[in-house]
N, C-alpha and C positions, 0 to 999 in steps of 0.2 A: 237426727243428729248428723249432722255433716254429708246429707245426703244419704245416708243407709236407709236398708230398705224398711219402708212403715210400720210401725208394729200393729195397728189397728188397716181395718181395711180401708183404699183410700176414698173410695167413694167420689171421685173426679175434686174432692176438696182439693183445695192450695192447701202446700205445703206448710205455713203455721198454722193451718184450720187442723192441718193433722196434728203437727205438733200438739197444740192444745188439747185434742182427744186422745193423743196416748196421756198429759199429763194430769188430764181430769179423770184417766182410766186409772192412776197409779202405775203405768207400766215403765213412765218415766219418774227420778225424783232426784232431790242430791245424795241419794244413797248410792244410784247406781249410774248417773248420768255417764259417769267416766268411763266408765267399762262397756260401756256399750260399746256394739262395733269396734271393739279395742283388736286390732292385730294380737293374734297368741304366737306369733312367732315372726322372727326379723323377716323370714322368706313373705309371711302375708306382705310386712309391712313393706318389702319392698316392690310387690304387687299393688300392692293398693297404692302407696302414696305416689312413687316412680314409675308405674305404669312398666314393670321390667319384667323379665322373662322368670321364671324360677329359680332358683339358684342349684348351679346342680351339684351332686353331692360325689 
C-alpha cells in the first residue's frame, strides 16, 4: 500500500506480484486496507508524508 513495507516476504517479485500475495494471504482486504501504514499521530504524519523533521515538544 503506498509503498509500505511488504507484509509477505518479497522474494525479488514486482511489487503487484506482492500485492497479490499478501491479498491471496488475506493479510490484505477491505476490512483493513485503510489502516494500514496509517500514521498514529500528526508528528508520523508529518514524517512520512512531508519528509519533515519531528515536531518538537
Amino acid at each position: 500500500v503506498l509503498g509500505s513495507d511488504p507484509l509477505v516476504p518479497p522474494d525479488d517479485d514486482k511489487p503487484t506480484v506482492i500485492a497479490l500475495r499478501e491479498i491471496a494471504e488475506n493479510l490484505v482486504n477491505t476490512g483493513n486496507v485503510d489502516k494500514i501504514n496509517q500514521p498514529d499521530t500528526d508528528e508520523e504524519l508529518s514524517e512520512d508524508v512531508f519528509g519533515l523533521p519531528p515536531l518538537s515538544k
